[in-house]
N, C-alpha and C positions, 0 to 999 in steps of 0.2 A: 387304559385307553380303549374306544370302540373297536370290536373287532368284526363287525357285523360286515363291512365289506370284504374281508380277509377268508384267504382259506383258514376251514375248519381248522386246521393242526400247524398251521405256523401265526406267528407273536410277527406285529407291527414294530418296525424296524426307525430308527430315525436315519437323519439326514447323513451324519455322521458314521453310523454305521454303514448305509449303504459307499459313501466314499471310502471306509475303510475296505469292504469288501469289496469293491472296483479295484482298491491299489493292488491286494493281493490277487486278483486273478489277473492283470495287465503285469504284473512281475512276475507271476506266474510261465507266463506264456512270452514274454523276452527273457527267462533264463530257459527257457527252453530252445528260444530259436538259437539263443548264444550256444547251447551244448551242439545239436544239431552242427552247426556253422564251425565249432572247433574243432567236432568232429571230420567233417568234407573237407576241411582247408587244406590239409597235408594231401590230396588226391584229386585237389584242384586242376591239376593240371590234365592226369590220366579222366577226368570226369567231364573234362571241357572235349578232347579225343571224340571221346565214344557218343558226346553228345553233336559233336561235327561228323559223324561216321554217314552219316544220310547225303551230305550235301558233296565230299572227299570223294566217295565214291565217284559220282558225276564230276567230278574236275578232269579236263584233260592232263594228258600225261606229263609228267615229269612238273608239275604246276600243285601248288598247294593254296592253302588258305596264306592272307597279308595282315601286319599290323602296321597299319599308318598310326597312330598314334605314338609318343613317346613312351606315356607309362601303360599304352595297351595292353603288352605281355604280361603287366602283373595284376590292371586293373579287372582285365576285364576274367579271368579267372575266379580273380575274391570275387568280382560279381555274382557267377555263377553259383560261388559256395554259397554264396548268404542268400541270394534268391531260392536256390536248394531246398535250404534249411527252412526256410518259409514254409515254402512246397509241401517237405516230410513232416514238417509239426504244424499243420494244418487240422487235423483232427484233434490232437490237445487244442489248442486258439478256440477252436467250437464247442469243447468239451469247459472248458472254462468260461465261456461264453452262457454256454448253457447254466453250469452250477450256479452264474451271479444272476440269473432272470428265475430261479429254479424257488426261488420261497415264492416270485408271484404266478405260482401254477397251480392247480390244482390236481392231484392224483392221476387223473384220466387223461390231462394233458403233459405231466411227466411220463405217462407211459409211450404218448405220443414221441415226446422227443427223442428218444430213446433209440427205434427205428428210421427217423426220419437222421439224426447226426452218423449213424451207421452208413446207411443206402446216400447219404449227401457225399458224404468221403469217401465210398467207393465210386459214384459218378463221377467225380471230380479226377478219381489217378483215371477213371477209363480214360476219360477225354483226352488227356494228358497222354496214355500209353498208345490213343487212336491217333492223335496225331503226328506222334513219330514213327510210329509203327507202319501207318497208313496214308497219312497225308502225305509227311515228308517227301517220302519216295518219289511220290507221284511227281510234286511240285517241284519236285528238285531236278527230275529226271526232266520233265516239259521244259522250265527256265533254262538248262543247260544247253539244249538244242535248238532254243529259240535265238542263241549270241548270232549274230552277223557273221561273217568271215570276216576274218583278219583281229578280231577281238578275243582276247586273253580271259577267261574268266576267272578272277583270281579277288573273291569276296574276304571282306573285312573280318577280321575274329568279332570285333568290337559289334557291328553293326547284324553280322549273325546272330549273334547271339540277343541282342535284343529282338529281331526277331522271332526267335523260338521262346521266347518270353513271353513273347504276345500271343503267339498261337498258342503254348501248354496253356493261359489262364483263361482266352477264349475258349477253345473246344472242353478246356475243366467247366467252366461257368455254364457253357450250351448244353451240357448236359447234366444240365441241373433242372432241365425241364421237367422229368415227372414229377421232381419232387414240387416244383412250384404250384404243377399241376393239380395234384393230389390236397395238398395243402388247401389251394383255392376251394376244392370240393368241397374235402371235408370242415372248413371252416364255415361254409356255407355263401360266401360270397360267390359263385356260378353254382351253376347244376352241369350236369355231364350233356343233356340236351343243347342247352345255349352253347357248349365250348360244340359241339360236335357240329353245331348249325352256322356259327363262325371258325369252321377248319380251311372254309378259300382265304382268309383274311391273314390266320396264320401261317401257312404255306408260303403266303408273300410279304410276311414281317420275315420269316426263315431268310431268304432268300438274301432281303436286304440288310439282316444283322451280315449274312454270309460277306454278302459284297463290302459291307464296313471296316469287320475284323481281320479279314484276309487280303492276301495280296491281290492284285488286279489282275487274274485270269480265272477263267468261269471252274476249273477244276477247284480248286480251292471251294472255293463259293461254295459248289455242289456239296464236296465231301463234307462243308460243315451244317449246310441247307438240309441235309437230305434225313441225317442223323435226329438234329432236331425237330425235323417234325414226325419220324419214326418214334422218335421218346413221347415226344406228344401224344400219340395213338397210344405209346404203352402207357404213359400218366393215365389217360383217361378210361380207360379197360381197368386200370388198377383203382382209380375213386370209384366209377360204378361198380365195383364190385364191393370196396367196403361198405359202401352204403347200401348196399342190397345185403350184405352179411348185415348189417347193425339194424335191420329193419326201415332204416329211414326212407320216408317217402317223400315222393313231391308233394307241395302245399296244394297244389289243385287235385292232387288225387285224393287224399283225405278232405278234400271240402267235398268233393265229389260225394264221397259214402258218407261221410258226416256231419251236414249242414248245421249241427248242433250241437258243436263240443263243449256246452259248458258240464265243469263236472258234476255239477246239480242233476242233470238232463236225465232219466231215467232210459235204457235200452228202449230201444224197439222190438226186442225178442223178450221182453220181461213175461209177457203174459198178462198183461194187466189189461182189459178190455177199453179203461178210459184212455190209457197209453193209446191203444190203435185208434181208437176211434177220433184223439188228439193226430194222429201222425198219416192219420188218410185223409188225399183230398177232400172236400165239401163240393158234390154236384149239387147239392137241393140250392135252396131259396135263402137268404143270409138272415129267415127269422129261423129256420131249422140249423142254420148253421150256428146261430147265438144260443137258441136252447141249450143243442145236445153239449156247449161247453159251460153253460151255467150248471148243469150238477156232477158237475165236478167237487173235488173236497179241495178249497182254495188254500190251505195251508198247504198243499204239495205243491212241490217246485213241477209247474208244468212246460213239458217242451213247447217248441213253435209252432201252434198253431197251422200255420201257413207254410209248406214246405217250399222250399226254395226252388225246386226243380219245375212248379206249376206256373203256365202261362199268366201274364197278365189279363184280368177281365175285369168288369164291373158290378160284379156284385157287392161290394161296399159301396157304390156310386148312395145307394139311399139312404145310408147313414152320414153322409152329410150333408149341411144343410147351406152349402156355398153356391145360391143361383146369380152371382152376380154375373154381369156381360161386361167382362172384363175391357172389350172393345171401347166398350161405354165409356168405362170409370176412365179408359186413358187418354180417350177424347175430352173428359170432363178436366181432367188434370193437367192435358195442355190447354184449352180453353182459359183455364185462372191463371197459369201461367200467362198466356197473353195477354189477359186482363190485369194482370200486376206490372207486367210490363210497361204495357199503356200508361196508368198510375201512375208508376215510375219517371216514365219521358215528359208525362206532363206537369207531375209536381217539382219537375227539372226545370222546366223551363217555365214554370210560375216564378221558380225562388229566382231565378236568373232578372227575369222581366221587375220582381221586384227589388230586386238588388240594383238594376239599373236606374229604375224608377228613382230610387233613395240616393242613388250619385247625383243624378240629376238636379234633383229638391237641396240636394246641401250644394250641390255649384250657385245654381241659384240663391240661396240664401246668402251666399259668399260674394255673389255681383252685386246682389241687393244693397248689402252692408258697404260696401263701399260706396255707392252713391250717396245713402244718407251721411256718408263721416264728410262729402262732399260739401254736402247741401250744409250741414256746419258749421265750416269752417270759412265758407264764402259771408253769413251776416256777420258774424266775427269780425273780420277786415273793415266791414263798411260802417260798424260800431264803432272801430278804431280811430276810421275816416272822422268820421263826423265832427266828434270835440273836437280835432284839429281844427276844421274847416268855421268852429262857434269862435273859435278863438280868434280866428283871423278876420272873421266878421266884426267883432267887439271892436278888434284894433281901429280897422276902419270905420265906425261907426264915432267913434272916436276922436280921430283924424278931421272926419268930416265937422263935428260938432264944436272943437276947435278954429 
């Protein structure tokens, strides 16, 4: 098989094979959530505790967490453990991930991934360890003193803990910003200038992920608002820096200094006299400017002529030889156009005129014919007439004679 679009050092895989090695890393990574998950379960209870330890604290006295639910006390525990387990075997899930995308990479971009599933999973527990660590308190302390009088605060196991569900995989995911950021860089899809030039746009995407994923008080909002568009600044201090370590430049900076990257192109520092005298503008007259490039030696690949950076003027104006008035030619070209026009409406209404003509001629012919079948059929009858009329003549002639 072709291996031409394939990395150098791995072999074209079939269809077959890639499902097989999809089964193994998806089994892979459910016996692992399973060990995880078998491991928490026995501590499901003491693990549900310490994860309501934020919200316990702010409950009035003598008052605890509620299960309305029937099988709440058992369900929503296992919950806890198998979401867990998700949670801690997160980094295998990605590392598995990685190995079945890992034959279409090439060297330079497995070394990428490398760093990039490292710094992904440690953003991911920060989030996670910011939001209970930091947010919780906060929100928990506000919602607590926000109850009315005469109202009991006394929150669901069940619905607690969904959401602390929703916050650990929001503030995991929200900070995942440099990495996304970085990414976008170094893949080349933005530059560090366009993200730095739309930083008001993101500050108010921030704001409104904040107000979606969290609950409805501007604390929240903030502590998730605020973080993400700090990762942001650090994503993008971190892509321009790799790309200033790797040497890569902006596309207009090297058009700037290089208006002639082909790799044919000889230096401009070579030393060569036809070089410079190719690569400096032309003030004379464009027959000196023709000369000094015809003794050139035309088998060398010569640069441009005409450097990019120089003003438009008209010293080519006299090599061509285009005096038309263009003015002219497009008055001349709507002019036939009106005149085809004309043409047109009137051999319109010639065909018209004779087509009517030709109705007319055969109506008439069709009147005509019927008076002559007329005129026909009338000496006919008076032929018929007559011998009657001899006969009846005879009789009486007859009669008389008699």
């Amino acid at each position: 098989m072709s291996e031409s679009a394939l990395p150098p050092t791995d072999k074209e895989m079939t269809l077959v094979q890639h499902l097989l090695d999809l089964k193994t890393s998806l089994t892979r990574g459910i016996l692992a959530i399973i060990v995880f998950f078998l491991v928490l379960f026995p501590f499901a209870n003491e693990i549900y505790v310490y994860i309501s330890e934020p919200l316990t604290r702010y409950l009035p006295p003598e008052t605890s967490m509620i299960a309305t639910g029937v099988a709440s006390p058992f369900l929503t525990p296992f919950k806890l453990s198998f979401v867990l387990a998700i949670y801690l075997a997160m980094p295998y899930l990605l590392y598995q991930l990685w190995r079945f995308i890992a034959p279409a990479l090439y060297t330079h971009e497995k070394q990428l991934i490398g760093p990039i599933l490292f710094f992904s999973s440690f953003l991911f527990y920060a989030g996670g360890a910011f939001a209970y660590y930091v947010v919780f308190p906060l929100v928990f302390g506000f919602l607590s003193t926000a109850a009315p009088d005469g109202v009991t605060v006394a929150t669901d196991i069940a619905a607690y803990l969904d959401f602390v569900i929703k916050m650990f995989f929001a503030f995991g995911l929200s900070f995942e910003v440099p990495i996304i950021t970085v990414l976008l860089i170094l893949t080349g899809m933005t530059k560090p200038e366009k993200l730095a030039h739309a930083r008001p746009y993101i500050i108010v995407g921030a704001f409104i992920l904040g107000m979606l994923l969290t609950p409805p008080d501007i604390i929240s909002q903030t502590l998730l608002a605020v973080p993400m568009w700090l990762l942001f600044e650090v994503g993008l201090i971190i892509g321009a820096y790799v790309l200033k370590k790797r040497g890569i430049k902006d596309d207009d900076e090297d058009y700037d200094k290089d208006p002639d990257p082909s790799p044919n192109s000889p230096s401009p520092n070579s030393g060569s006299s036809s070089n410079a005298v190719s690569m400096a503008p032309s003030t004379g007259s464009p027959q000196e400017f023709a000369a000094a490039h015809e003794n050139k030696d035309s088998s060398k690949p010569q640069p441009n002529p005409v450097p990019d950076d120089i003003e438009f003027d008209d010293r080519y104006a006299d090599q061509t030889d285009d005096d038309l008035d263009w003015d002219d030619e497009f008055d001349k070209i709507d002019a036939q156009m009106n005149q085809l026009e004309q043409e047109y409406k009137e051999r319109t209404k010639a065909e018209k005129e004779a087509e009517r003509k030709a109705q007319e001629k055969a109506q008439a012919q069709a009147d005509g014919l019927d008076d002559d079948d007329d005129f026909e059929e009338k000496p006919s009858k008076t032929t018929e007439a007559k011998p009657s009329n001899s006969a009846e003549d005879s009789e009486e002639s007859t009669k008389s004679k008699n």
